[in-house]
C-alpha positions in Angstrom: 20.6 6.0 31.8 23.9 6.3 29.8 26.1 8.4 31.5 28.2 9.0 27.7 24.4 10.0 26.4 22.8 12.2 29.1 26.5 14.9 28.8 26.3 14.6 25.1 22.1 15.2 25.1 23.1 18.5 27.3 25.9 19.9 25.6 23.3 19.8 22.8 21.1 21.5 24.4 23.5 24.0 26.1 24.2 24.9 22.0 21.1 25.3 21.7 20.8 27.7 24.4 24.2 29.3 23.8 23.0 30.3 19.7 19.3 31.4 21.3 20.2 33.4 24.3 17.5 35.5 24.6 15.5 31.9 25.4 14.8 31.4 29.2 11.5 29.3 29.2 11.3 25.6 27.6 7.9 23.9 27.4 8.0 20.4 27.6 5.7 18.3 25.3 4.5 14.9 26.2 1.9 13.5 24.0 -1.5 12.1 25.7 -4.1 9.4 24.6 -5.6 11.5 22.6 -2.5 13.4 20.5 -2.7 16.4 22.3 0.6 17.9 24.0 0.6 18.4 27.6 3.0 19.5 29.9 4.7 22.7 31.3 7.2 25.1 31.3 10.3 25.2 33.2 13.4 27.8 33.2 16.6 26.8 31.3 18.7 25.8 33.8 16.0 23.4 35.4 15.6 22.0 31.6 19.3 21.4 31.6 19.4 19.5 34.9 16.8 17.4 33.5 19.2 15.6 31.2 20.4 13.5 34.1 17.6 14.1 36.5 14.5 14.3 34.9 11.6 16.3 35.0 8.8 15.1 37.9 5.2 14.6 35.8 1.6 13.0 36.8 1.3 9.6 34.9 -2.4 11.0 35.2 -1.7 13.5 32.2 -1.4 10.7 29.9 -5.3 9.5 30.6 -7.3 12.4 30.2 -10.2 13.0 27.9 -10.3 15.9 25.0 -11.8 17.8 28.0 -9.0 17.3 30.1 -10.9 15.7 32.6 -9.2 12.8 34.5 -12.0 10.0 34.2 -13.1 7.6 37.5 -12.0 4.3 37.2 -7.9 4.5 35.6 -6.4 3.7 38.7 -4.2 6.3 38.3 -5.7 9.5 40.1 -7.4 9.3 43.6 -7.0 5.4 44.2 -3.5 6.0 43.5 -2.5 9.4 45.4 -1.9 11.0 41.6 1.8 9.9 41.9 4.2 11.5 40.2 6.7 10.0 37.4 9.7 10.6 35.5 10.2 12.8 31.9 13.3 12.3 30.1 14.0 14.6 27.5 14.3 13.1 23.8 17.3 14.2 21.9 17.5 16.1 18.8 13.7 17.5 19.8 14.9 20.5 21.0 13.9 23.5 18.8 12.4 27.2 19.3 8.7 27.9 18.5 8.1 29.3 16.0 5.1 31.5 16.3 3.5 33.7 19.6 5.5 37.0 20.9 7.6 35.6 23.8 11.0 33.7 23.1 10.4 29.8 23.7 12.0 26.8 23.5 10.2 23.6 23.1 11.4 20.0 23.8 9.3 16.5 23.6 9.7 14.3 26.1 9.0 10.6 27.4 7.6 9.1 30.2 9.2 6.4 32.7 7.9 4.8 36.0 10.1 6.0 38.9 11.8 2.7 38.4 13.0 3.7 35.0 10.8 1.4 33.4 8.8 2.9 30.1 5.3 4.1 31.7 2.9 1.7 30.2 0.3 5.0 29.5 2.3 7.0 27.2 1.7 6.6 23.6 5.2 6.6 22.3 5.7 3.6 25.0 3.0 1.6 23.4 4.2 1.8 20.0 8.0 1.4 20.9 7.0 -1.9 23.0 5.0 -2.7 19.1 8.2 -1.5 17.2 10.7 -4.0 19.5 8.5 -6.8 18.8 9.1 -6.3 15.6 12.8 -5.5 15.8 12.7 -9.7 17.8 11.7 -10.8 14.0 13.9 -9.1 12.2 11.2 -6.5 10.5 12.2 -2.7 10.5 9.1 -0.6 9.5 9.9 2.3 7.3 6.7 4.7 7.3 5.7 8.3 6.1 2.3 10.2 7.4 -0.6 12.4 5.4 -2.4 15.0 7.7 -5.6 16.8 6.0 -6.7 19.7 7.6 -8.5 22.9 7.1 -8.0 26.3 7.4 -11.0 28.4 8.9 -11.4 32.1 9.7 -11.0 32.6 13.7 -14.8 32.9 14.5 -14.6 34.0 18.0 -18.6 34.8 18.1 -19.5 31.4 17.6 -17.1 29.1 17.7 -18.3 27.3 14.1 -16.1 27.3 11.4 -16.3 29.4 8.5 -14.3 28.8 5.3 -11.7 31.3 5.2 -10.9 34.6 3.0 -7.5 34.8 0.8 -5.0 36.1 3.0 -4.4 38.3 0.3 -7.9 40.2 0.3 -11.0 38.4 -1.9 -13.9 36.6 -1.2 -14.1 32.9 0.7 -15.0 29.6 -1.2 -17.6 27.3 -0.7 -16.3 24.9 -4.1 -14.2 22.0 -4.4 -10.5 22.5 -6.3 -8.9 19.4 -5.4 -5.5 19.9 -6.6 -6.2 23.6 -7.3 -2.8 26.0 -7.0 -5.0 29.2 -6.7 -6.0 27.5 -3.6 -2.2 27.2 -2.5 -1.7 30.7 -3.6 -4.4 32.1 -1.6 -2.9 30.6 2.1 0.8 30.3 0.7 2.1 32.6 3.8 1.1 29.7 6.4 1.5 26.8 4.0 5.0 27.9 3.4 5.9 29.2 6.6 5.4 26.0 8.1 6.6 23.9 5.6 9.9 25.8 6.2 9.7 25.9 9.5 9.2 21.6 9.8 12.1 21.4 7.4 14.0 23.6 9.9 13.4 21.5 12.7 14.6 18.5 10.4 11.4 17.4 10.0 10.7 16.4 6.1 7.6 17.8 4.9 7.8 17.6 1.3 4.4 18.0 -0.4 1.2 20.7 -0.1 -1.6 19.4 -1.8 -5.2 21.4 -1.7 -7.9 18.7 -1.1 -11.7 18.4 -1.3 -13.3 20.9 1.1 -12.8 24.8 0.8 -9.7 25.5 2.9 -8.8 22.2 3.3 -5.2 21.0 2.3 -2.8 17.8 2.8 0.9 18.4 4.5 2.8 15.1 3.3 6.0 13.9 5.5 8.4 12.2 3.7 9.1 8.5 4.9 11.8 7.5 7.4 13.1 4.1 9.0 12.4 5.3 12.6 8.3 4.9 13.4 8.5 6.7 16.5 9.9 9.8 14.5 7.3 9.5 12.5 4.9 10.0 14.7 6.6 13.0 16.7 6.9 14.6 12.8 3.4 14.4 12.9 2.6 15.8 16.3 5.2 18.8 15.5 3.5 19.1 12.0 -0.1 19.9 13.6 1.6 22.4 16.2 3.4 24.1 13.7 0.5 24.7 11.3 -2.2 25.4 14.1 0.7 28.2 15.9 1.4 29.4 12.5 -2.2 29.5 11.3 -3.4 31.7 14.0 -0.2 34.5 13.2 -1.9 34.8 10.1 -5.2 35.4 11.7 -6.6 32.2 10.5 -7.5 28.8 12.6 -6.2 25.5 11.8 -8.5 22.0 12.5 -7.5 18.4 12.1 -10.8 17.8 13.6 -12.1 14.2 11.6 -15.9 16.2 10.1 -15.8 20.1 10.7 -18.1 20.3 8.1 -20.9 18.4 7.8 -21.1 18.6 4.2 -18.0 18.4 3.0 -14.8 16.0 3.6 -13.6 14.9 6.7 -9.6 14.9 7.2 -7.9 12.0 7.4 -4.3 10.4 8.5 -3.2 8.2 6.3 -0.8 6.2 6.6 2.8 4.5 4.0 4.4 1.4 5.3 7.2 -0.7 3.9 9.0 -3.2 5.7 13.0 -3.8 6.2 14.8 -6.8 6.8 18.3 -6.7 8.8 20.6 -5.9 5.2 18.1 -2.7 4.7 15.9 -5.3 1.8 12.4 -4.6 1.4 10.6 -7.6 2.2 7.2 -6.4 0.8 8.8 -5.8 -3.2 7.3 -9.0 -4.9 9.7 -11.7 -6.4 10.3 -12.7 -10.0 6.8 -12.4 -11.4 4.9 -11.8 -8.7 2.3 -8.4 -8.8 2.4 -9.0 -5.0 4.6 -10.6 -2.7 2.9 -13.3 0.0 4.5 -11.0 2.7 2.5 -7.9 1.6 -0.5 -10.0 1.6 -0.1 -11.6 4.6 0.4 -7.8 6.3 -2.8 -7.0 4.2 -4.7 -9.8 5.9 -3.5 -8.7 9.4 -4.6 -5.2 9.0 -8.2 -6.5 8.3 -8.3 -8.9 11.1 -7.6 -6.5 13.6 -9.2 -3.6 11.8 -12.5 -3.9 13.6 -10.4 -3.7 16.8 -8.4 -1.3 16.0 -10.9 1.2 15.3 -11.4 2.9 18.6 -8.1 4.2 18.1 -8.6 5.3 14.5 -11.7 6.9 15.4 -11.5 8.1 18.5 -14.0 10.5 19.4 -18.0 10.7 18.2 -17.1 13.4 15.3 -14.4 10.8 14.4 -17.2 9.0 12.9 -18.8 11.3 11.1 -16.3 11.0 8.0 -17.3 7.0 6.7 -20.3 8.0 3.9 -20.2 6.5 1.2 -17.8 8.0 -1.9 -16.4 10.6 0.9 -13.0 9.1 0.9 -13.2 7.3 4.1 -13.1 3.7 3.7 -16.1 1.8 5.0 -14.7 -1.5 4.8 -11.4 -3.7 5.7 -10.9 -4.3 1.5 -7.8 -3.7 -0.7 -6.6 -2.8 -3.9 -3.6 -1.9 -6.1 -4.0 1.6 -7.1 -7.4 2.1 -5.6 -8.3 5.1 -3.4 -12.1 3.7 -2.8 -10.2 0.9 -0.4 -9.1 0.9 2.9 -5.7 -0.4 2.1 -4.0 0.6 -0.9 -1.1 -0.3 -2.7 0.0 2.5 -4.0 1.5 2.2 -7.8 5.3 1.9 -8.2 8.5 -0.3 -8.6 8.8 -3.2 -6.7 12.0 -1.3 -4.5 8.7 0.6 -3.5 6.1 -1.3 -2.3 4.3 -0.7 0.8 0.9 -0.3 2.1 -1.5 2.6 2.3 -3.6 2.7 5.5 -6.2 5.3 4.8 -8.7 4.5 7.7 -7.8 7.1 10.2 -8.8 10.4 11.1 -6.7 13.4 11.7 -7.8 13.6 15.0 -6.4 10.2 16.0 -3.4 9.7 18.3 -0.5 9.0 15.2 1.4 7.0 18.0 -1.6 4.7 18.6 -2.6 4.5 14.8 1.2 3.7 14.0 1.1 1.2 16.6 -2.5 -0.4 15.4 -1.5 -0.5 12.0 2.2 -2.0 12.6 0.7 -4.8 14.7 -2.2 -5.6 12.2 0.8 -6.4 9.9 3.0 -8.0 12.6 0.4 -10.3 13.3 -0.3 -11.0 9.6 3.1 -12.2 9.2 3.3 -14.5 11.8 -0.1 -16.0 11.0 -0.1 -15.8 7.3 -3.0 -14.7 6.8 -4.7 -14.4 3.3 -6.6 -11.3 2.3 -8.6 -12.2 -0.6 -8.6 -10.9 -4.0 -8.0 -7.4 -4.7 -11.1 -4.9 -5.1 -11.0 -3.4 -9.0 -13.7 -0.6 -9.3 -15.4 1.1 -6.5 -14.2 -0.3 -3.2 -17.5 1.3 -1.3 -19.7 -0.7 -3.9 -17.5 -4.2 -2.6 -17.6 -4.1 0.9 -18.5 -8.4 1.1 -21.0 -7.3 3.9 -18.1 -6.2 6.1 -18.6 -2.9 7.5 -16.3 -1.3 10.2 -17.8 -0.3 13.1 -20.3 3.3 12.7 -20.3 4.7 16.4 -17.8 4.9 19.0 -19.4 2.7 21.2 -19.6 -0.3 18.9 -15.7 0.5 18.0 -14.9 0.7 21.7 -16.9 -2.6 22.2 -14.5 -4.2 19.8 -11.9 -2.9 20.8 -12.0 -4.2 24.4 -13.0 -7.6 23.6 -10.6 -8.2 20.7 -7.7 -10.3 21.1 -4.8 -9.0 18.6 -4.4 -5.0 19.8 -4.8 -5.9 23.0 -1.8 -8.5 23.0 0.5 -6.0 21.0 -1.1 -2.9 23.1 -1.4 -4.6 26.6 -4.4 -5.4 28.5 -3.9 -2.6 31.0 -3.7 -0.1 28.3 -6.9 -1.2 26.8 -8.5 -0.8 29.7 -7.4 2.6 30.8 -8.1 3.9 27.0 -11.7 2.5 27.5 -12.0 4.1 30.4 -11.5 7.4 29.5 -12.9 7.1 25.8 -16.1 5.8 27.4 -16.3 8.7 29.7 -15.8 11.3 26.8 -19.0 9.5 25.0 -21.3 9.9 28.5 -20.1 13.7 28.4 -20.7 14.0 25.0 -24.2 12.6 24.7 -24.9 14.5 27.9 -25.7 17.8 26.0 -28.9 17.8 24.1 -28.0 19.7 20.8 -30.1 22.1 18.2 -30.3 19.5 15.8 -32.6 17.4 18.7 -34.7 20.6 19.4 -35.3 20.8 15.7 -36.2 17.6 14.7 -37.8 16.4 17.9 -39.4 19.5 20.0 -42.5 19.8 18.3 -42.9 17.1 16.5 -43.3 14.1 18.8 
């Protein structure tokens, strides 16, 4: 490593430490498969010294399920001794937490081999090797992330959501006010508060929208020309609202279907594409509506759609959002100005154009999504491929008998025998994701639930 970079990355930090001194503990974020933080918490002079030493961490971490559990069959527990590897701080990540009692630093971090070589497990490793790529062709992706979530009252009896009461004092909604400002009235002390605190940290969340479901709202980030920032905005994003949440005495899920009856949140995705002088190479040309390089990134994203969906979806609740007219796409279709599709382009001058990607869930890893979506359009490029006409009208009404995959099985089934992610992912990521999804599904479907009893006990 840079010697110039690792003494200008610490005398960041030591300003850090010298306007926050009553911080002594920093916790150290490293994303795993499934977009959950893991890591620890070390003193602040063993944080410094990680600058040019690094910080000793499990490769292991990365593969876990949502359990935690390290699933047989990686390679990288038992058969392997559990080794350890290396965590490099990332610069400019550095920031206090924002919520609890006890004065905290936090920091994200990446993963290397002991070699110095990017570990090929962690998520923001597989979507920089998708992001270089890329960079080889002379495409810069520019990109800006939508998280839905809702806001639940802390049932600690049961553990089931419950739609929450105004922070202020009044009675909890079960109706739909998409768009409804009493709704960001009612929660404005953590919408704002975290809002503030992600523009703080430099992160640019610009929008609060309420959405479909009681206590559900949208957190908009505004675009940048760095993907992998992207996706750390969006990790910080659902820390800061879930720590902030629960101050106020209220939980906060990003869970795909917490309500069975209502909508499920979703991660959607903006995407234009930069050439070397900065020029968006998706605007369309003289009279074009849409330029052939926006279609052909179109028809990538629906030829590796299919195979892409184990990461979009990535657990069994994951799939309980794509019903019909629920705002989840159900097929690989598109459409100018159409939120029934699964890629949209959104309206706008031609300086603007870019595609939607509204498949995912909010549960989904955003480095994994990010790195789906970018290859989809990677590989559309290079192939040319044609999409098809646009979709006018309802997009769940025009599916051309192309449905995306409803279980997590049949996702994980394409996923491993596809060719496309796995060439821009790499085989031995495939595998290990797999591995460990496929081990969440057998614990999952393990436990016989009270839907079973009550359809099933007495009846057959």
């Amino acid at each position: 490593m840079n010697k110039t970079f690792v003494e200008d990355s610490r005398a960041e930090a030591q300003r850090f430490f010298d306007a926050n001194p009553d911080i002594e503990l920093v916790e150290i974020l490293l994303p795993d498969i499934n977009g959950v933080f893991r890591g620890k918490r070390v003193s602040k002079n063993k944080f410094l010294k990680s600058y040019a030493e690094g910080v000793n961490m499990p490769g292991s971490m990365c593969l876990v399920d949502i359990t935690g559990n390290n699933p047989e069959g990686t390679g990288m527990l038992w058969s392997s001794g559990d080794q350890d590897n290396i965590a490099h701080p990332i610069p400019g990540t550095l920031h206090r937490v924002p919520y609890g009692k006890q004065a905290l630093a936090q920091v994200m971090m990446s993963l290397h081999d002991l070699d110095g070589e990017r570990f090929f497990a962690d998520p923001r490793n597989v979507l920089q090797g998708v992001v270089d790529r890329m960079a080889a062709d002379g495409l810069f992706p520019t990109v800006a992330l939508e998280l839905e979530f809702y806001l639940a009252d802390q049932n600690t009896e049961t553990g089931i959501p419950l739609p929450p009461a105004p922070l202020g004092g009044g009675y909890a909604s079960d109706g739909v006010q998409v768009y409804g400002l009493q709704e960001i009235e009612n929660f404005d002390r953590v919408l704002h508060d975290a809002v503030s605190e992600l523009n703080r940290q430099g992160i640019p969340a610009d929008t609060i929208v309420a959405e479909a479901g009681p206590g559900q709202f949208e957190i908009n980030l505004g675009h940048v020309n760095d993907p992998m920032q992207a996706a750390d905005h969006a990790m910080q994003l659902k820390r800061v609202v879930k720590g902030i949440a629960w101050d106020h005495k209220v939980t906060a899920t990003f869970m795909a279907k917490p309500y069975s009856d209502q909508a499920g949140n979703g991660l959607h995705v903006h995407v234009s594409l930069r050439d070397a002088a900065g020029k968006n190479v998706l605007s369309p040309v003289g009279d074009e509506d849409v330029s052939d390089m926006l279609r052909y990134s179109i028809g990538g994203l629906q030829a590796s759609m299919f195979e892409s969906m184990a990461i979009f979806a990535p657990n069994p609740n994951s799939f309980r959002r794509f019903q019909n007219n629920a705002y989840a796409p159900m097929s690989p279709n598109w459409g100018l100005n159409n939120r029934t599709v699964a890629l949209r382009v959104p309206a706008g001058g031609p300086e603007s154009a870019r595609i939607e990607h509204r498949v995912s869930g909010a549960d989904s890893n955003p480095y994994l999504v990010l790195a789906c979506v970018l290859a989809g359009m990677h590989y559309g490029i290079k192939h040319k491929l044609d999409p098809g006409a646009p979709v006018e009208g309802n997009g769940y009404e025009q599916t051309g008998g192309k449905i995306v995959p409803r279980s997590m099985i049949s996702a994980l089934d394409c996923f491993v025998d596809g060719k496309i992610v796995k060439d821009y992912l790499g085989e031995r990521f495939v595998e290990v994701y797999d591995v460990c999804r496929r081990a969440e599904y057998d614990q999952f479907f393990a436990e016989v639930t009270t839907l079973e009893y009550r359809w099933y006990l007495d009846a057959v």
